[in-house]
FILOLUM-419086 format. One record per residue: residue in three letters; z negated, y, x of N, C-alpha, C in turn. Coordinates in steps of 0.1 Angstrom, whole numbers, plus 5000, padded with zeros to 4 digits. Layout:
REM residues N
AlaZYXZYXZYX/...
This chain:
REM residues 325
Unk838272572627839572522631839572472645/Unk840372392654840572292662841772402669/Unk841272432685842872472691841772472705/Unk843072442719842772412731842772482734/Unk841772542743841172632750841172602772/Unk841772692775841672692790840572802794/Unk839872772798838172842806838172852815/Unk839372792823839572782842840172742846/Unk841572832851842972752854842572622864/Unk843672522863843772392868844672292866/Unk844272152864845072072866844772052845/Unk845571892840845671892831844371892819/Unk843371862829841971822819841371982817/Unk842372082824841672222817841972272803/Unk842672182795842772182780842172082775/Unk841272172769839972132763839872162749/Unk840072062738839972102723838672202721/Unk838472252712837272312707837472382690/Unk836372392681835972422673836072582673/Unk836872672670836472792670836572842653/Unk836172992652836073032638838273072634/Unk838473082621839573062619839873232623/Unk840673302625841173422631841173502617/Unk841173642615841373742606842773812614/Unk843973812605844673912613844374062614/Unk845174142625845174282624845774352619/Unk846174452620846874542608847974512604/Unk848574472619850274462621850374322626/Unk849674212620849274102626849573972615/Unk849773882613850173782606849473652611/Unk848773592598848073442605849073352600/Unk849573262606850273152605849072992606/Unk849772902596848872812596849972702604/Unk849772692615850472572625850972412619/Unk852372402621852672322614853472252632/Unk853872262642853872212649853672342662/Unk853472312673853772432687853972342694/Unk855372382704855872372714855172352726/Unk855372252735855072212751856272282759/Unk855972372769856972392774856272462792/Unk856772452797856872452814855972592817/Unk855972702806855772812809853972752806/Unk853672682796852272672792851772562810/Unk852672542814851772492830851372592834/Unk851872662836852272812845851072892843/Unk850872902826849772922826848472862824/Unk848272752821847272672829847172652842/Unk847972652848847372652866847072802873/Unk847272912862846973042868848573072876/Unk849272942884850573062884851173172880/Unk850973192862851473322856849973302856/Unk849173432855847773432850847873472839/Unk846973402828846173522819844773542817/Unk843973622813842573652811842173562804/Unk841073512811840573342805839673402799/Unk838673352787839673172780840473222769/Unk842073152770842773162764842973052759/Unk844073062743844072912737845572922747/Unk846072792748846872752754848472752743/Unk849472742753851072772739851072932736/Unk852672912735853073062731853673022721/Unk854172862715855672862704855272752697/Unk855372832681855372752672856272752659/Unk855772682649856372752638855172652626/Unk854972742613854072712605854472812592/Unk853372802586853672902579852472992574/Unk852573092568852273222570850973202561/Unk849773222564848473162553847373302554/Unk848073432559847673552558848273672567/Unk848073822559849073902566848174012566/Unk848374102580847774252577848174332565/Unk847174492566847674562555848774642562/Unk848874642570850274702574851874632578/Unk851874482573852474412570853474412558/Unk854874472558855474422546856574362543/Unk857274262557858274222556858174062555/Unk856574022557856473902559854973862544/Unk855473732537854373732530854073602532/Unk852673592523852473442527852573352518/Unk852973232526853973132523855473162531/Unk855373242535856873262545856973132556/Unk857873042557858272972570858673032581/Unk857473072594858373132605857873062617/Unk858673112626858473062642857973162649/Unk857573132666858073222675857973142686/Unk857673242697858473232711857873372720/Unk857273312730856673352740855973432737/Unk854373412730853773472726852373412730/Unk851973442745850773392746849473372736/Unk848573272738847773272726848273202712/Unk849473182712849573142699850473042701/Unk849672922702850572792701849272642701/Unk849172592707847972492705846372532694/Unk847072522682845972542675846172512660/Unk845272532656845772522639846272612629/Unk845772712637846072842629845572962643/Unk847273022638847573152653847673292646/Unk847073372655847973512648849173542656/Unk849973612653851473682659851273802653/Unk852173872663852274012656853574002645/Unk853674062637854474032625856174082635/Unk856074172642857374172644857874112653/Unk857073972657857573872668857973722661/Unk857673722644857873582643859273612635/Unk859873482634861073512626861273402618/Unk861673432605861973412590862873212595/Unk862473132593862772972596863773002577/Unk865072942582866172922570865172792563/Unk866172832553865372672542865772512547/Unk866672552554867372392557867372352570/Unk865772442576866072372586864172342591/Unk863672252591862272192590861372242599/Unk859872312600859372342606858872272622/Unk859672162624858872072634860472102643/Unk861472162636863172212644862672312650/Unk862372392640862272552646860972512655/Unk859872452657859272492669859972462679/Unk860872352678861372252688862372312696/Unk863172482687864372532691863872632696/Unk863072752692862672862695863072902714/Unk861672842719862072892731863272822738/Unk863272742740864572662747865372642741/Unk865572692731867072702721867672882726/Unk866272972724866773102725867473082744/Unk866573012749866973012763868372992768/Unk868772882763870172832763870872902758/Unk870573022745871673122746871873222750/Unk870673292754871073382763871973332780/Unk871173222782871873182794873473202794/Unk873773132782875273082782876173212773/Unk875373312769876073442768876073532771/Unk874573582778874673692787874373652803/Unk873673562806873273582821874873512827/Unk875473442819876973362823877573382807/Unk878473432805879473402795880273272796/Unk879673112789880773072792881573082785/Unk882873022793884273022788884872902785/Unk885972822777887072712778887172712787/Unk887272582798887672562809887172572823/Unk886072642820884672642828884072502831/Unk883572502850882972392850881472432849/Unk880272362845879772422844878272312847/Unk877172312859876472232866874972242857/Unk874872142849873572172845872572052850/Unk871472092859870172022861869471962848/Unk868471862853867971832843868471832832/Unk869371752829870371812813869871692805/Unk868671602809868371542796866771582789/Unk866371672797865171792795865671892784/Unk864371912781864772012767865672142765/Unk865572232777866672332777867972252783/Unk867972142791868872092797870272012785/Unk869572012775870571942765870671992756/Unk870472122752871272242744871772302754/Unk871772312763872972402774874072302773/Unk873772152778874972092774875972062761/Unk874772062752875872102740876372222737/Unk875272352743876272462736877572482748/Unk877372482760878872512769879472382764/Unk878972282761880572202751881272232745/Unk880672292737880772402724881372472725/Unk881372532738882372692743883472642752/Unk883972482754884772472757884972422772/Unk883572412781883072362788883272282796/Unk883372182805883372062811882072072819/Unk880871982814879771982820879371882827/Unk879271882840878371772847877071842848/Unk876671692846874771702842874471622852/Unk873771642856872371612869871171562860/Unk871171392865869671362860868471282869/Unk867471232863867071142873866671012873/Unk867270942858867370792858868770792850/Unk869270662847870470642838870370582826/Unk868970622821868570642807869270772803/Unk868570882812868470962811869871062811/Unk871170992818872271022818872771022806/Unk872770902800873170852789873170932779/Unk872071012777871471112764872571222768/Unk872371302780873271352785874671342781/Unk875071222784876571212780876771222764/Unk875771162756875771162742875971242737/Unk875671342741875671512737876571582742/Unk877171562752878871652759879271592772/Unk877871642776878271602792879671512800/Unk880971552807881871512810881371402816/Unk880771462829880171342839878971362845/Unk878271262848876571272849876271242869/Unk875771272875875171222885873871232888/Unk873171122890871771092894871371132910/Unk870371262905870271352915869571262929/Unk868771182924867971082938868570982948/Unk869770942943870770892945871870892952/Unk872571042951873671112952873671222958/Unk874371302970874671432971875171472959/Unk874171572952875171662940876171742947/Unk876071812958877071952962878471842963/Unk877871752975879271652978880071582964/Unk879371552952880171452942880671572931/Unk880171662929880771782923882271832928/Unk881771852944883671882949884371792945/Unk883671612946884471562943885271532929/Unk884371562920884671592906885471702901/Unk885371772912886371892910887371912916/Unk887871832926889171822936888871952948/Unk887471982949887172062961886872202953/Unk887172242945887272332938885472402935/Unk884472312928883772342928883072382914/Unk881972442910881372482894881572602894/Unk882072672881881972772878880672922880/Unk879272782874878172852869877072772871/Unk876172722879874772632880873872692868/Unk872972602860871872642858871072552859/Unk870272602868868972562874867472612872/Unk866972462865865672522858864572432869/Unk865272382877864472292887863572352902/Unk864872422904863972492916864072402929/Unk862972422936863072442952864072252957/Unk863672132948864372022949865572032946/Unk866472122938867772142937868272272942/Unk867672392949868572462947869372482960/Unk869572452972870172412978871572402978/Unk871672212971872572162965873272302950/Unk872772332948873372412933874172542944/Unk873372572951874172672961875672612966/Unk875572492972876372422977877072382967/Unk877272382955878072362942878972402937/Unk878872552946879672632932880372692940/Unk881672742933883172762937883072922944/Unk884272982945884273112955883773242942/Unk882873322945882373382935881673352924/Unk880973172922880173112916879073212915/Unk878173172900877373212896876373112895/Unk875073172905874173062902872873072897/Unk872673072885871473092875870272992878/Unk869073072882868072952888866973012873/Unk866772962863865773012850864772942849/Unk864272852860862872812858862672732875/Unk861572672875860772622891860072482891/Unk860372372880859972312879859272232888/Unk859872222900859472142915859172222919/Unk858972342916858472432931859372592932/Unk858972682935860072802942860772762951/Unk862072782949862872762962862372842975/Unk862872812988862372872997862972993002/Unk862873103007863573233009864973193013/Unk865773283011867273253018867373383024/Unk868773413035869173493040870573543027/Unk870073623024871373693014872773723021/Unk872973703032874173683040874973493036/Unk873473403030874273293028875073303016/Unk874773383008875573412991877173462999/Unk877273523011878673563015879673423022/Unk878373403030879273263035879773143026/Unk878773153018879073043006880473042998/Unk880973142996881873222990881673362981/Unk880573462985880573582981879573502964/Unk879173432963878273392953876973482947/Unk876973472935876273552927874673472925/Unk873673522924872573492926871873562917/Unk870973462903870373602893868773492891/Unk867773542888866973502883866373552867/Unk866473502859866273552847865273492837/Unk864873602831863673512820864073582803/Unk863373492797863373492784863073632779/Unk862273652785861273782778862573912782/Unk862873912788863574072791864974012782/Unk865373932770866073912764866073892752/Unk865073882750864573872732863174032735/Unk863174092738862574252741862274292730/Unk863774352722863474402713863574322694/Unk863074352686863074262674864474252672/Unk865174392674866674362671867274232676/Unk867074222692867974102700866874012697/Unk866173992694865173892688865673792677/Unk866273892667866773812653867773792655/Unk868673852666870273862667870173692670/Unk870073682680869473532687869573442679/Unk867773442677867273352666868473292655/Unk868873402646869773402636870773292641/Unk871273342652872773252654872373102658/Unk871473102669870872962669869972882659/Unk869772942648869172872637871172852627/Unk871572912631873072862627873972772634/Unk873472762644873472662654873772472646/Unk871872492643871372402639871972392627/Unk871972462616872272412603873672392602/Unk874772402612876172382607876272262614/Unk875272192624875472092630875772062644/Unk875972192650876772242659875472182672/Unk874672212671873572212680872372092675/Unk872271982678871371872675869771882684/Unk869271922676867471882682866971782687/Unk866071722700865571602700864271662705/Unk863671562693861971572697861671442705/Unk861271452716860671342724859871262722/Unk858871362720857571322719856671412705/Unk856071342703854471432692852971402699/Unk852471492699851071472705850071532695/Unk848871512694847871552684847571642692/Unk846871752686846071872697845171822706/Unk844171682704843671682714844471552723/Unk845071582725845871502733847071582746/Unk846771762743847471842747847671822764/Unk846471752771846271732785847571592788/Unk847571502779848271422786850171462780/Unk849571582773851371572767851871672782/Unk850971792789851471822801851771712812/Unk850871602812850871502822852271482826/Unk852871402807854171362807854771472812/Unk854971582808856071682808856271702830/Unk855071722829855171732846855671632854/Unk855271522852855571352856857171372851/Unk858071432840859271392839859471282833/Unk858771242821858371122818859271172804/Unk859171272800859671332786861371362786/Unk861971362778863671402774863171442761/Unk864071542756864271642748862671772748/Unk862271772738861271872730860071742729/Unk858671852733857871762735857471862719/Unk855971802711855271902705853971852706/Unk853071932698851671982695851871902680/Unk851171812672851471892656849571862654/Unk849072002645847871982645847771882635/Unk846771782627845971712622846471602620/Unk847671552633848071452636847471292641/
């Protein structure tokens, strides 16, 4: 079988197709036959050794396929089952992955396996964001970065959803556009524009409820300078970079503002909150409520330039992997 292999963190030519033998699962282990995996910010991270892992690893954590062998201590999952997952190093750029059986989850009938890779992580993302790290509310203003990027435009639809008024931050007016298509009240083009300054002004001084910021050290400043007295400002990814240290005395002057950094993993933990999730945002999708956009398709060996795009910003919505494309 065919899956990309990283042998030495780097830039994007460190994904390198190769030939390996097809996997045996383990006891408690399930082989999935790859029907698309997911491109997503965390797979730079680890390609450049920022997050490290023990090389050589195949590259991708999120897919969805279907199930073409199971351990003997397997018995909730058979094969031919439709499932996904999500953040599962090792198991995403390839043709066939193992998962441990109690990390993939059961894909509804009505909803295609090229959705579910597309939703998984940045679908689960957007909801924990928008119900535990921030509960939104009706009437909430609520600042989303990047909102024509893939987590960036299911946050805008689901805080629509909850009743929301969302200004979205982008960085062409293509790219607003998608934005507004999907909820967004009003858009500002972050290269362009003070965001802190046109938010007051959008808000009559008042300010955002809640930032989420998956951009990092190029926005978070302005996201600081955003938000109202006791604002919460959710920074969930570094796309440009780590912000630079602050003095925690600025969260007081600011207006007593809240400050969280959060990841995925400490929220889908256990299988329980795993399916709770999954479940509701695969209901999401099937009642309509929540619309998918795949950007882009890339064949496996093409995985180097589908990061190119993604890093360049070249991409809106869900990038993918699909193997024997």
């Amino acid at each position: 079988m065919q899956a990309v292999v990283v042998r030495r963190p780097g830039g994007p030519t460190s994904l390198v197709p190769e030939d390996m033998p097809v996997p045996s699962p383990g006891p408690a282990e399930v082989r999935v036959r790859v029907s698309a995996a997911g491109v997503n910010y965390i797979d730079v991270y680890h390609r450049t050794g920022k997050y490290p892992l023990p090389v050589p690893f195949v590259a991708g954590s999120e897919g969805a396929g279907v199930v073409s062998a199971v351990g003997a201590a397997v018995d909730r999952v058979r094969v031919g089952d439709h499932v996904s997952w999500a953040m599962v190093p090792g198991a995403g750029y390839a043709e066939q992955v193992l998962v441990a059986a109690d990390r993939v989850v059961p894909v509804p009938a009505d909803v295609d396996d090229e959705t579910a890779a597309a939703i998984m992580l940045q679908g689960l993302t957007a909801h924990y964001l928008t119900t535990s790290t921030y509960a939104v509310s009706p009437g909430d203003v609520v600042l989303v970065h990047a909102a024509a990027g893939g987590v960036g435009l299911l946050l805008t639809q689901v805080a629509t959803a909850k009743g929301a008024r969302v200004i979205a931050t982008t960085s062409t007016a293509a790219k607003a556009e998608l934005a507004t298509a999907v909820g967004a009240a009003e858009t500002i083009l972050y290269g362009e524009a003070d965001v802190a300054e046109e938010v007051r002004q959008l808000t009559d001084g008042a300010g955002a409820a809640v930032v989420y910021d998956g951009v990092g050290k190029s926005t978070f400043d302005a996201s600081l300078r955003s938000l109202r007295p006791r604002g919460t400002m959710v920074l969930y990814g570094a796309a440009s970079g780590p912000p630079d240290p602050i003095d925690p005395n600025l969260l007081n002057v600011l207006g007593s503002l809240f400050l969280t950094r959060p990841s995925l993993a400490h929220h889908i933990a256990t299988r329980a909150e795993l399916l709770e999730r999954a479940t509701e945002l695969f209901e999401w999708v099937s009642s309509g409520a929540l619309s998918v956009r795949v950007g882009a398709r890339y064949a496996l060996a093409d995985a180097a330039r589908a990061h190119e795009d993604l890093e360049a910003r070249r991409t809106t919505g869900k990038s993918l992997l699909i193997p024997g494309r």
